[in-house]
N, C-alpha and C positions, 0 to 999 in steps of 0.2 A: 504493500500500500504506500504510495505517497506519504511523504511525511508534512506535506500541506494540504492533507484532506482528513480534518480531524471530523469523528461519527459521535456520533451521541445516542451513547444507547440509555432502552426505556426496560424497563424490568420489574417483573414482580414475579408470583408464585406462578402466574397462567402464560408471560410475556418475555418473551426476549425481542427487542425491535430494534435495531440500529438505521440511523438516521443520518445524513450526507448533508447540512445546508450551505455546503461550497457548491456542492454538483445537485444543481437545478433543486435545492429543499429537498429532495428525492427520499425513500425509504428504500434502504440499500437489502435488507432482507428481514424479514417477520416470522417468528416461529412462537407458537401455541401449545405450549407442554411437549417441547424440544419439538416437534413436527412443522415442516414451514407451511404457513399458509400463504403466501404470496412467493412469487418465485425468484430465488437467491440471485442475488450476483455474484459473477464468479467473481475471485480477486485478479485475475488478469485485467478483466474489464473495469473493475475498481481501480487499479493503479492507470490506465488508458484514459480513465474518464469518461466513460460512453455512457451516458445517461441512458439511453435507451436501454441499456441492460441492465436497470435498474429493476427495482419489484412495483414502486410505481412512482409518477413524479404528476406533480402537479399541471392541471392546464390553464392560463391564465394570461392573456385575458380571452383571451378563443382556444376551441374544442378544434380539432380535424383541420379541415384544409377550407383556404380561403383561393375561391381558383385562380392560378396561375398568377397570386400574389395580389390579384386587382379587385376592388371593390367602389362603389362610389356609396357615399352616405353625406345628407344634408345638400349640400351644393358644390360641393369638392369630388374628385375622383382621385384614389392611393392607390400607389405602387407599389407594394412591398418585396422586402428582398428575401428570396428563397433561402430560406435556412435549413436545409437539410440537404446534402449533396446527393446527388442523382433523383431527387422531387420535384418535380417544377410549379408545385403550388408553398404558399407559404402556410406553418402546420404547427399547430399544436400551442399556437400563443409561443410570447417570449421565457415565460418563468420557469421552464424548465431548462433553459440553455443559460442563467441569467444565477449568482451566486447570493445565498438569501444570509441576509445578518440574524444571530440569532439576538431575540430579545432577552429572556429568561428560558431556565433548565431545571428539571429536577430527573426523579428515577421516572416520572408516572408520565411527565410532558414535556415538551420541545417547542417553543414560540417563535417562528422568525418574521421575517421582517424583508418586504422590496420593494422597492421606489424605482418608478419607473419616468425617465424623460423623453418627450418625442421623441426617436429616431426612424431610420429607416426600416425596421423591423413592423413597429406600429407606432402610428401617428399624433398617439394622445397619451397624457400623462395620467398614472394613480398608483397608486399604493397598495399593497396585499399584506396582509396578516396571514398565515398558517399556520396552524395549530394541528401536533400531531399529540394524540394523549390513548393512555392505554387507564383500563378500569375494570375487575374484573375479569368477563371473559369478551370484554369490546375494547375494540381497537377504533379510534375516532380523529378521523380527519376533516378536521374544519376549515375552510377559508372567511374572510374577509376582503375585499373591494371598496377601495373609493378612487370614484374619481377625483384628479387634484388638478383637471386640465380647468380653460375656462369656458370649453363648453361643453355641450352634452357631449357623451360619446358613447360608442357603442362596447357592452361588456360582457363575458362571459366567463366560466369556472366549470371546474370537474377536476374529475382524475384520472390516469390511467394505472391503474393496477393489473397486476400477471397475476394468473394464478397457474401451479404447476399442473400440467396430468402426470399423475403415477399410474398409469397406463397395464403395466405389471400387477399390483395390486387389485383393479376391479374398474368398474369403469366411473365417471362419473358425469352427475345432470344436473341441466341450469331448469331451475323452474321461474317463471316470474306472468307479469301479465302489458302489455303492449299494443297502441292498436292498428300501426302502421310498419312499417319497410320502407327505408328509402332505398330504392334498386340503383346503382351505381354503374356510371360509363366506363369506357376503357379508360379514362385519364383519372376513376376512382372519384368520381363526382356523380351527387346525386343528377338522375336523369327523367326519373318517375316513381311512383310510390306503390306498393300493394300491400295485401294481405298477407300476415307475418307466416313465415311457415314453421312448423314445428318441429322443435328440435329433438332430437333421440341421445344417445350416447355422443357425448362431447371427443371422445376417440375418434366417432365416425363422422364429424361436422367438420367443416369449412366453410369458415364465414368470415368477413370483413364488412357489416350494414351498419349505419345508424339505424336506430328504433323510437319513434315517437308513439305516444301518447302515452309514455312508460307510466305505471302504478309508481314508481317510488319504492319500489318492494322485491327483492328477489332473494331465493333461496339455491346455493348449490350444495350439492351433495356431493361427495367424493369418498372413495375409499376407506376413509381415515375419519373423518368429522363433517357437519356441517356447519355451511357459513350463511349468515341471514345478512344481507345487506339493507340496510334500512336510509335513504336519503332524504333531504328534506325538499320542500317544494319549487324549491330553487332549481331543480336537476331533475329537469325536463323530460330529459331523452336517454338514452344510451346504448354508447356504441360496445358492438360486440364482435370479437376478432378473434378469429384461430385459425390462424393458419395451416395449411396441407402438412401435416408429416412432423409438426412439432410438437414438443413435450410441456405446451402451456397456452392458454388462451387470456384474453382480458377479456375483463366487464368494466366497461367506461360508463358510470353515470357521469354527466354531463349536462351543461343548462339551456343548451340551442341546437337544431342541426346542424349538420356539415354544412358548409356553404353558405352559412343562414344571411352574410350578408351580402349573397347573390341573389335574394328569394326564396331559398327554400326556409320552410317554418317546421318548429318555431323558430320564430328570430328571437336573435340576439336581447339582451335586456339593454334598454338605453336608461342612462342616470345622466342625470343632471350636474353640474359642478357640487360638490360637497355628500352628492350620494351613495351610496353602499348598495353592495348585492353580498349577499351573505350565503354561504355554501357550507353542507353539511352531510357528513356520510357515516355510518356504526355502521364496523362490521364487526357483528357477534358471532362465538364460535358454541359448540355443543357437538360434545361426545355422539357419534352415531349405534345405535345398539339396535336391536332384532323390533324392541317395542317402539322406537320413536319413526323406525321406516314405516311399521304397519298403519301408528297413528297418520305419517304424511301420504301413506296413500302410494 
């Protein structure tokens, strides 16, 4: 590990979480009575720096992809500069590629802290609080948003977290409730919308959609434990990705579609100078036994 990437780990009887706020505020790996529930980074890619191999990093102030960088909102049209090499859209907001101060620390929490100024990334100024805190048997990440620009602008939050397959062990299912698909072009932009289809064994899926008119609500089951994700009404939508042939998928709650400031809905949340959007995710864990499968059916 780099010896200028200090982690901050959270700890108690249920938790082990180490925590990265140099490399994008990110949670570098999470484990639940020594078992990880979000998927480790390796330490190569720890000493590298590749956020994306992280277990999740925060999305701020945009979700997914804004296409090919360009957006117009109010009476102006923006540029932005692609930030991810070989992507030609710009992705995922700045606050994961961007080094957060931390505020206060203890064993249960991590506060940090990012200030953002126009540049060519994205065009408006504010501020983020994150809050990572363990309790329990939940794991809780929170944001905080204000705009500090002098006019409105447009805002969004989420997160992306991995979650592992142990594929060997048994299989595992994402339950939740949804009432859209946005169906995606070859350039991975939404192009039109349908009826969600249903998912079986997360081994045997492939997928990369947004999902609107999300419940707020999802339950997966894996091998080992289940996890209840619970968000608050601020996080809209979300996205869900597993790629062909790998050994972990994410569940992106999330507060706008992809694109959202191309037109696709929902859109973005717009604030006013001095306003907040405030984001909120618990993810709880629970022992899986013979009686709690039968109770869930």
């Amino acid at each position: 590990m780099s010896s200028a990437r200090e982690l901050f780990a959270l700890h108690d009887d249920a938790w082990q979480v180490r925590v990265a706020p140099s490399l994008g505020g990110a949670i570098v790996d999470a484990r639940w009575h020594g078992r990880d529930v979000l998927r480790p980074m390796p330490a190569v890619e720890l000493e590298a720096g590749n956020v994306r191999k992280t277990a999740c990093y925060p999305l701020v102030p945009f979700s997914n992809r804004i296409a090919f960088g360009t957006f117009s909102f109010g009476d102006s049209r923006y540029t932005l500069a692609k930030n991810l090499a070989g992507i030609s859209h710009a992705i995922h907001g700045v606050g994961f590629q961007r080094a957060w101060t931390v505020q206060s620390n203890d064993a249960s929490a991590v506060d940090m802290w990012l200030a953002h100024t126009p540049d060519d990334h994205w065009p408006f100024a504010f501020e983020a609080q994150q809050r990572i805190a363990i309790e329990g048997d939940t794991l809780t990440l929170g944001m905080r948003v204000m705009n500090t620009d002098t006019r409105a602008t447009p805002c969004g939050a989420g997160w992306h977290p991995f979650f592992p397959l142990d594929t060997a062990a048994g299989t595992t299912h994402l339950h939740t409730a949804w009432t859209s698909m946005l169906v995606s072009d070859a350039n991975d932009l939404p192009c039109s919308s349908s009826q969600p289809p249903q998912f079986g064994a997360l081994d045997d899926t492939v997928v990369d959609n947004c999902f609107t008119g999300w419940s707020g609500s999802a339950r997966i089951d894996t091998p080992h434990h289940r996890i209840a994700i619970e968000a608050n009404d601020a996080l809209r939508c979300a996205v869900f990705f597993r790629p062909s042939g790998q050994p972990f998928f994410a569940f992106e709650p999330v507060s706008h579609a992809n694109d959202a400031l191309n037109g696709n809905e929902p859109p973005m949340h717009v604030l006013a100078p001095g306003e907040t959007l405030e984001a909120r995710v618990d993810i709880s864990m629970q022992t899986l036994t013979t009686e709690s499968n039968r109770r869930a059916g």
